[in-house]
VEXLODREN-376823 format. One record per residue: residue in three letters; x, y, z of N, C-alpha, C in turn. Coordinates in pm, whole numbers, plus 32768, in hexadecimal, padded with zeros to 4 digits. Layout:
<atoms>
ALAXYZXYZXYZ/...
</atoms>
This chain:
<atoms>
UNK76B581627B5E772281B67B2B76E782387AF6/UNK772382907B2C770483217AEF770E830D7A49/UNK76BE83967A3776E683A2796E775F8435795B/UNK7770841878EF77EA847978DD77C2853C78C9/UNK77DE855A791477D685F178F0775C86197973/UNK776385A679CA76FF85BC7A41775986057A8D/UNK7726867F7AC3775186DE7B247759869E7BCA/UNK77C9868E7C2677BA86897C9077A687047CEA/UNK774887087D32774287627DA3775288017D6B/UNK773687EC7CDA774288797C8A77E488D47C57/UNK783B88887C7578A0888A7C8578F9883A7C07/UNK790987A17C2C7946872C7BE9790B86EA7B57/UNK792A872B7B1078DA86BC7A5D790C86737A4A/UNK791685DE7A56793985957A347970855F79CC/UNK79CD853479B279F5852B792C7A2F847578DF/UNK7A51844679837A5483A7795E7A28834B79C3/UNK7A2582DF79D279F682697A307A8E82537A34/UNK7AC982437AC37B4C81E97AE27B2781857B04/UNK7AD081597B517ADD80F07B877A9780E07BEE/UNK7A7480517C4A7A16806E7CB27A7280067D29/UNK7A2480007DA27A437FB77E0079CC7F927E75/UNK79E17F397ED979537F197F1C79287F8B7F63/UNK794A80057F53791E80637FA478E081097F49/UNK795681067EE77943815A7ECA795C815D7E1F/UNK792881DB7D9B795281B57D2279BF824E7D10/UNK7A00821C7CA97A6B82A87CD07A6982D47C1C/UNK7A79835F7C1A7A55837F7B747AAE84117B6B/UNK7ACB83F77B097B3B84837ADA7AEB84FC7AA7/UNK7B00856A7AE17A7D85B77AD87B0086627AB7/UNK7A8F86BF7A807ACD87357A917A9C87AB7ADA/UNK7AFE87C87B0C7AC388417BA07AAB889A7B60/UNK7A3088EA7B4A7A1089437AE87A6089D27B10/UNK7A6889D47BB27A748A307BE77B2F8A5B7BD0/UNK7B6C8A0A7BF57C268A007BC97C2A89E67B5B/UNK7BF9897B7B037BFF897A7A877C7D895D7A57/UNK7C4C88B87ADE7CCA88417A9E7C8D87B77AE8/UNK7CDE87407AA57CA786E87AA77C9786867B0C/UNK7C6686617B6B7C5786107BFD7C20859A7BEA/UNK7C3385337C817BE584AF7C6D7B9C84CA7CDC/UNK7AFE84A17CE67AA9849B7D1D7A7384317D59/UNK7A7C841D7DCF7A6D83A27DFB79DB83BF7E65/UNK793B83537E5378C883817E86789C83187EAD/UNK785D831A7F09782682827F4077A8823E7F08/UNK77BD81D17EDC775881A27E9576B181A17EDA/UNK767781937E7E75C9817E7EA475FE81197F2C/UNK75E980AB7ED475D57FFF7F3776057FFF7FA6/UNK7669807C7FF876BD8068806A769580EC80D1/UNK762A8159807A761481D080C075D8818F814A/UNK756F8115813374FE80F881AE753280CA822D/UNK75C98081822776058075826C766780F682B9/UNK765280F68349768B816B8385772681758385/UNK775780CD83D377F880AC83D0783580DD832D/UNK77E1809D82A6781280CA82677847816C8202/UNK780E81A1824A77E6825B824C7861827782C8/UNK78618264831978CA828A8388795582648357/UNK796381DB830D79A181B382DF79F88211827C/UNK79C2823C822079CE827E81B179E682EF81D3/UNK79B9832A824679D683CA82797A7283B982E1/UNK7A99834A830D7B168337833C7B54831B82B1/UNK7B5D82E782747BBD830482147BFA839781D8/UNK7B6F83B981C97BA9844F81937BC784CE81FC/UNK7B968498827A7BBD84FC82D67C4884D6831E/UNK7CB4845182DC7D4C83D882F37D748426829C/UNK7D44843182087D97845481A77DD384DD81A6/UNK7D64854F81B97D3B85E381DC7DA18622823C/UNK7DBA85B682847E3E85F082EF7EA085E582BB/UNK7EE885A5824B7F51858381F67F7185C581C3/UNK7FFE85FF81B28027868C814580A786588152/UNK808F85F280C8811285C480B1812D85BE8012/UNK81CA85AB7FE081C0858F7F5481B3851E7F3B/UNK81D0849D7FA281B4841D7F77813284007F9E/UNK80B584527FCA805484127FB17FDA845E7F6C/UNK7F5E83F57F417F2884237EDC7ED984917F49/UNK7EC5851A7F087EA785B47F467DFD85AF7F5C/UNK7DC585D27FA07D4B85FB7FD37D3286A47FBE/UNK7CD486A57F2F7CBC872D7F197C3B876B7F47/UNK7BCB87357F647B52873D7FC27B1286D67FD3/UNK7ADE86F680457A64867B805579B586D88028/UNK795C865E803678CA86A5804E7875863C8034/UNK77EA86748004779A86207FE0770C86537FBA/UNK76EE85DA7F3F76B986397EBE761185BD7EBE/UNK75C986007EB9754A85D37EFD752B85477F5F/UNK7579856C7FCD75A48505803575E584A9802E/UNK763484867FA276C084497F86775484777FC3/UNK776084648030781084B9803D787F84918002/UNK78A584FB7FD9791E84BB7F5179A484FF7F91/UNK7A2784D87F5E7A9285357F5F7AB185257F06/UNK7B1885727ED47B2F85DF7E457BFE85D17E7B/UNK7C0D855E7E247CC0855A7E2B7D2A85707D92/UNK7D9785957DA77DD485BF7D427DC4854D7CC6/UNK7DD185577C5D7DA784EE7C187E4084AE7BFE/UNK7E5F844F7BE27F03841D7BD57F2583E17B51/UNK7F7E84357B027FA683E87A987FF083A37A80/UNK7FA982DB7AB0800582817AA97FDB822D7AD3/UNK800081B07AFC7FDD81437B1C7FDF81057BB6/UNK7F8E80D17BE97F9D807B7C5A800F80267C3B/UNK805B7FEC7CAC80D57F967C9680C57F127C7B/UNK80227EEC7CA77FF47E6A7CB87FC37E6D7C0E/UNK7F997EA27BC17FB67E977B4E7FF37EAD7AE9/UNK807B7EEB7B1F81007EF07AF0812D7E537AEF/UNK81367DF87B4B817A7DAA7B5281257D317B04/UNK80CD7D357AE880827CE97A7C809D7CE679E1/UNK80E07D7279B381147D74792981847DA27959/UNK81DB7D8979DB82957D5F79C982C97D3A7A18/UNK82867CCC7A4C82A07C737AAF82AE7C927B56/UNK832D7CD47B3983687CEA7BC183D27D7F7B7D/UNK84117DA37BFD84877E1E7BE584E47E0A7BE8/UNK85447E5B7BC385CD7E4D7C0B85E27E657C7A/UNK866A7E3E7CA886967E607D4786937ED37D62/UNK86E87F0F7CC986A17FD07D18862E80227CFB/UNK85F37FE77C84856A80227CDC851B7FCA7D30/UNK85287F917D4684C97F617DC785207F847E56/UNK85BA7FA77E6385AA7FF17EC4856E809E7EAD/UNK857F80E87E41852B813E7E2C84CB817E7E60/UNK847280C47E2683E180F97E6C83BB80C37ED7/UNK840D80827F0F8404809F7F94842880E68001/UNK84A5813B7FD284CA81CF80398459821D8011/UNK842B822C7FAD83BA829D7FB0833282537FCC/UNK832081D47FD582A581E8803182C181BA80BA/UNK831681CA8102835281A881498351825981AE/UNK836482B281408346833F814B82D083758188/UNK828183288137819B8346812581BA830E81BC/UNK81D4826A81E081968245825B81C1827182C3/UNK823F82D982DE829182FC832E820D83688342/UNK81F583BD830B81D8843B8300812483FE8353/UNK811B83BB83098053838983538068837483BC/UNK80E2832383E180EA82B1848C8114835684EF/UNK814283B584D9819A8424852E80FE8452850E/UNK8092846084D8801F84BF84F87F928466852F/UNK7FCE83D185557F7D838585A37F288351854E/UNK7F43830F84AD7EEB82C584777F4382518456/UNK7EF881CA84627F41815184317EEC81578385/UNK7F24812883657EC380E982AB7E73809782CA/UNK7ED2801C82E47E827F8B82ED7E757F6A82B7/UNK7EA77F7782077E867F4C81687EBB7F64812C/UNK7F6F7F87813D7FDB7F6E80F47FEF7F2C808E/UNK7FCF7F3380317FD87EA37FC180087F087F40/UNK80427E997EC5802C7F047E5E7FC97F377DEC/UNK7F677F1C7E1C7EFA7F1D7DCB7EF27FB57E24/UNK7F0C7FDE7E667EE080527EC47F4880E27EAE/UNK7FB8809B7E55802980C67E4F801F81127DA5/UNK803581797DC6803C81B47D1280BF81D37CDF/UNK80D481ED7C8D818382227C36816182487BC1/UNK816682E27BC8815383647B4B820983237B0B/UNK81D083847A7E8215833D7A1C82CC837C7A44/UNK82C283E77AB0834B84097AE5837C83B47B39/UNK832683537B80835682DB7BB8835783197C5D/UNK82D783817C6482D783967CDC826383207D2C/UNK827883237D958210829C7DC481C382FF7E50/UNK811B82C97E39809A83167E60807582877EB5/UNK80A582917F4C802D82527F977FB182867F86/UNK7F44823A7F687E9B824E7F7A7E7081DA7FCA/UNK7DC782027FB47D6381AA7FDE7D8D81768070/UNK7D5C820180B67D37820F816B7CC081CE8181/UNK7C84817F81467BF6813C816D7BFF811381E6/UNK7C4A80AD82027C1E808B82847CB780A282E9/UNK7CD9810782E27D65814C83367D2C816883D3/UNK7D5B819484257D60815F84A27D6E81CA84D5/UNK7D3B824785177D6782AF85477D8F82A985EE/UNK7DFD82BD86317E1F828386A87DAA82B986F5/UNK7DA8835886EE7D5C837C87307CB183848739/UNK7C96833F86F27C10834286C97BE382AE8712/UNK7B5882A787337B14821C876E7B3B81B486E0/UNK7B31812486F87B3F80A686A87AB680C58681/UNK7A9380B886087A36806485C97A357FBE85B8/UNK7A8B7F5E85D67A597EF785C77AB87EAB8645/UNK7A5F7E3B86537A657E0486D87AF97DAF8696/UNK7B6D7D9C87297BC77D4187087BE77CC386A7/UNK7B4C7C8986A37B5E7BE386757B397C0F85C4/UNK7B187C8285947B077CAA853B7B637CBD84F0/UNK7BA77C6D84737C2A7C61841A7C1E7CE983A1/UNK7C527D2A83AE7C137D9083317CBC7DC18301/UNK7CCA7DA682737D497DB3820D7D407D2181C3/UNK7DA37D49815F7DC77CCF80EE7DEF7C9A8130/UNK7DCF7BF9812E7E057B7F817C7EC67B568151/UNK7EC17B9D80DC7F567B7280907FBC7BE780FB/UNK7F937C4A81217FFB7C8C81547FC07CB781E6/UNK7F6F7C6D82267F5F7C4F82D57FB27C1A8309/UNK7FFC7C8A838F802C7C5283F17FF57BE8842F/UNK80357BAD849080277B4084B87FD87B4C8524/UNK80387BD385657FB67BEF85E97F217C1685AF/UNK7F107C52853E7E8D7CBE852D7E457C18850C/UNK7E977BB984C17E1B7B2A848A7DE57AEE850D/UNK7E307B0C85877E027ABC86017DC37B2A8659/UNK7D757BA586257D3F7BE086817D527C6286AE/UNK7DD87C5A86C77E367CC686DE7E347D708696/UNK7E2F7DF886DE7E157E6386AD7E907E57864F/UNK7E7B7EBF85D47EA37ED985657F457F5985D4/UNK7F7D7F3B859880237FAE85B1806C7FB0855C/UNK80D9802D858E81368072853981827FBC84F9/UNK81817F63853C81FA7EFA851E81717E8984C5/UNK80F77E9F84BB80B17E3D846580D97EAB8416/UNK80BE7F0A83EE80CE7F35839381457F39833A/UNK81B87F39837382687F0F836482607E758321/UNK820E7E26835481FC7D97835B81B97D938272/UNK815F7E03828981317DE381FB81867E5081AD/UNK81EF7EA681BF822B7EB6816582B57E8D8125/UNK82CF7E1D81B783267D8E817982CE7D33811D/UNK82487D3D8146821C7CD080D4822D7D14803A/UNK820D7D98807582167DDA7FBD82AD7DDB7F84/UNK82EA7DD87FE2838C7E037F9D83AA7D597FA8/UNK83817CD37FC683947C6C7F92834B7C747F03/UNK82C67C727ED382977C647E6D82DF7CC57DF3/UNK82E37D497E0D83127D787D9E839F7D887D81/UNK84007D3D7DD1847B7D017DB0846C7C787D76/UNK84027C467DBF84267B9D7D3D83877B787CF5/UNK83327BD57CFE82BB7BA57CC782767B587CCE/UNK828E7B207D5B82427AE07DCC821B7B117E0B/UNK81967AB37E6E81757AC67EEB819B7A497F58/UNK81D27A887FA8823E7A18802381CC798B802C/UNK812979C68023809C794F8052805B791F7FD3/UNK803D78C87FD77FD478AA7F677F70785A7F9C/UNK7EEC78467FA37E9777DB7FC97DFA77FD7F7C/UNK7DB877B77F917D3D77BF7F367CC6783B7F7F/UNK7CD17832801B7C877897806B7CFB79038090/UNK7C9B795D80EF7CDE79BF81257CFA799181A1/UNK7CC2795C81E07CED78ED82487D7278AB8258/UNK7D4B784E82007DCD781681F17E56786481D6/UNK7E4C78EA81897E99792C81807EE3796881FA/UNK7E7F799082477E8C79D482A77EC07967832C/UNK7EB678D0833C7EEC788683777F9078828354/UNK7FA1786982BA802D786082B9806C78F482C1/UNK802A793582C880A979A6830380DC79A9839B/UNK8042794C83DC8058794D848980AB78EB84B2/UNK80C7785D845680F577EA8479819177D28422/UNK8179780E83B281E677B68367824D784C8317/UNK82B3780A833F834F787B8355834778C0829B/UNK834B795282CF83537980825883C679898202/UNK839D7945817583F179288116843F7973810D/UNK84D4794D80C28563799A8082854979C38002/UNK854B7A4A7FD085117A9C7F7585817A1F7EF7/UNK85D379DC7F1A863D795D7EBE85F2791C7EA8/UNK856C78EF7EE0854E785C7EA384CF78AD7DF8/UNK84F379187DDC84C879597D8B852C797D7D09/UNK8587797A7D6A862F79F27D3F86CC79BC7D61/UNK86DB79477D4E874179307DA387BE79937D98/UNK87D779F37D70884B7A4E7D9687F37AB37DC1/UNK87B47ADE7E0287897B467E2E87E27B5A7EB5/UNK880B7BC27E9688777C347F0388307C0F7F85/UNK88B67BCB7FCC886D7BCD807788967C3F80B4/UNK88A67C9D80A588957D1180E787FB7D5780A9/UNK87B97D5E804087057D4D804B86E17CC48099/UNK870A7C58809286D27BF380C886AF7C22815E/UNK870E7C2E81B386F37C40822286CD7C92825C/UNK86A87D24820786657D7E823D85CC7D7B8241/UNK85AB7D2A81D485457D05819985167C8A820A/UNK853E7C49822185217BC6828085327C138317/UNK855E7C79832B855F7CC183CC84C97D1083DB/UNK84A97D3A837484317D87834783D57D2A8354/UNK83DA7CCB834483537C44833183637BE9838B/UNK83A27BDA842883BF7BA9847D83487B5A84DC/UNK83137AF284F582B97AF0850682867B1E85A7/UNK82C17B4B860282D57B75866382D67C078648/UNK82537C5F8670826A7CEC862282EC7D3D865D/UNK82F77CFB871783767D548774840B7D25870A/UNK840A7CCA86BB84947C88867A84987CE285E0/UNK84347D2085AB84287D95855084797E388566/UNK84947E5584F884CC7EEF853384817F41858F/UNK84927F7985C684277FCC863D83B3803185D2/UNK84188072856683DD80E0855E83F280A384C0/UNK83A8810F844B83C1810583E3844F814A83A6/UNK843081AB83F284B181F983F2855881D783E9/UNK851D8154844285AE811B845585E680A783E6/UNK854C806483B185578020833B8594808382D7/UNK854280F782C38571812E824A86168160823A/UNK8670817B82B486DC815C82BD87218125827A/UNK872D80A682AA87558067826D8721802381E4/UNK86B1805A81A9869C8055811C86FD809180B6/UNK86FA814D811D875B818E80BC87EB81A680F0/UNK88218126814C88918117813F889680AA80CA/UNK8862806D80A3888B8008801C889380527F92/UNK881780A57F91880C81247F1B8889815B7F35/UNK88D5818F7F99894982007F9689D481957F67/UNK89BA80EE7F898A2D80A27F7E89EA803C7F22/UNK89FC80547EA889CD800E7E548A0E7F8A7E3D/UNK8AAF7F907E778AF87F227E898AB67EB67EB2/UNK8A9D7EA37F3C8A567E5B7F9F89AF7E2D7F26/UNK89987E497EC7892B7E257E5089647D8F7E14/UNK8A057D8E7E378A2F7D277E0A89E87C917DEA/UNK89D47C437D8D895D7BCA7D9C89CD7B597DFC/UNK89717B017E4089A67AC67E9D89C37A327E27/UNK8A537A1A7E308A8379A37DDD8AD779447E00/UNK8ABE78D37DEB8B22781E7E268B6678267DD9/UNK8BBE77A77E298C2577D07DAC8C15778B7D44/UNK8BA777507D168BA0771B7C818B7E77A37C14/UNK8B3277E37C7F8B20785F7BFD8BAE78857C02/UNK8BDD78B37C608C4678F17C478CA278CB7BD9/UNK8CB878147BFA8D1177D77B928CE577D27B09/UNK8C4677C07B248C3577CF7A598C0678567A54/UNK8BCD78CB7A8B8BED79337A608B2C793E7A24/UNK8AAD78FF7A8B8A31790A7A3A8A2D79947A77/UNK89AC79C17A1989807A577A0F892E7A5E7AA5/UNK89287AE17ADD88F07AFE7B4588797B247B28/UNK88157B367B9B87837B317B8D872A7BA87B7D/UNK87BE7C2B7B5987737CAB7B6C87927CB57AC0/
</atoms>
């Protein structure tokens, strides 16, 4: 770990440690030169000796770099500061979603359709300039305190036009939100990617994940074998008009998925525009005694 007030590349002073990951450590630094505050993200010692993982790291920021969006997190330079290559991204004031939902469970119906028309926005905008993610999750997912939502973390995103770095039989993403095709082999697409942002808009509507098992394996079997759960056995009034958009999105047949994201997000913000249709889905025992609904 760097020390504090260490200069990057003559440029970046560092000012905090955020956080690290298997590739890279990322630190809140100040651009001496603009003279405002950025996150710095540089590739660690232990991973320079490796080549894949250097190429690696330079597709991310050369996935992200093409992005000029408001829903995703901004690419303000790249470089590299005594043979470390780093990029230099807006810094975000706020939280990943994946640790949002740890101190409040889950959301409501409207914001979690929310945040899913606007990242629904980010992936529209990557898939139309020929990058998949491949790592949709919400740990990847940020929300500034205006409740705007920042797709990040292009690590291992997919540029159409660019050669594969890794051979077919090679599984690479969170096992909790893998398509079914990508766990059996299958190239990463616009509809795996559709595939994990039904998994996210299941979890942060009921504060679940559809899989649970002790490996990633196993995880990654029951998404290939066994029918994905009713966001009810979490929620039992949860609005089947989310139910089924949500379950069309996570189809295990990627051709039985919406084609495009575009077309998911549709009908996202036809539910946002008809808040009616939010209605919680109720028998008639609720009806007759009148229990409280689940939002």
């Amino acid at each position: 770990m760097r020390p504090l007030g260490q200069v990057i590349d003559q440029r970046y002073r560092i000012t905090a440690f955020l956080g690290a990951g298997g590739m890279a450590e990322v630190y809140e630094a100040k651009d001496i030169i603009m003279r405002r505050l950025v996150a710095v993200k540089i590739i660690k010692d232990d991973v320079l000796d490796n080549p894949q993982n250097v190429l690696r790291f330079e597709r991310e920021a050369r996935a992200a770099a093409s992005l000029d969006h408001p829903n995703i997190v901004a690419v303000l330079n790249l470089g590299s500061d005594d043979g470390h290559p780093y990029m230099v991204n807006e810094l975000i004031n706020g939280v990943n979603l994946g640790a949002a939902l740890e101190t409040r469970t889950r959301f409501t119906h409207r914001e979690t359709l929310d945040i899913i028309n606007q990242l629904c926005s980010a992936v529209i905008c990557a898939h139309e300039n020929g990058v998949i993610h491949r790592d949709i999750k919400p740990a990847n997912i940020y929300m500034t305190p205006a409740g705007i939502i920042k797709l990040g973390d292009f690590g291992i995103a997919q540029i159409l036009a660019s050669p594969k770095m890794t051979n077919s039989q090679d599984i690479i993403g969170s096992a909790h939100y893998l398509a079914p095709e990508v766990s059996q082999g299958k190239s990463a697409s616009i509809q795996s990617d559709l595939y994990a942002i039904g998994v996210t808009f299941f979890e942060i509507a009921t504060g679940h994940l559809p899989y649970e098992a002790e490996t990633n394996v196993a995880i990654a079997v029951k998404h290939i074998k066994e029918k994905f759960p009713s966001p009810r056995k979490y929620l039992p009034l949860f609005p089947k008009a989310m139910e089924k958009i949500m379950l069309k999105a996570c189809k295990k047949n990627p051709r039985d998925r919406y084609k495009t994201v575009r077309d998911f997000q549709k009908e996202i913000q036809n539910l946002l525009a008809n808040p009616n249709l939010l209605k919680p889905r109720q028998s008639f025992f609720v009806r007759f005694f009148g229990f409280a609904t689940d939002e």
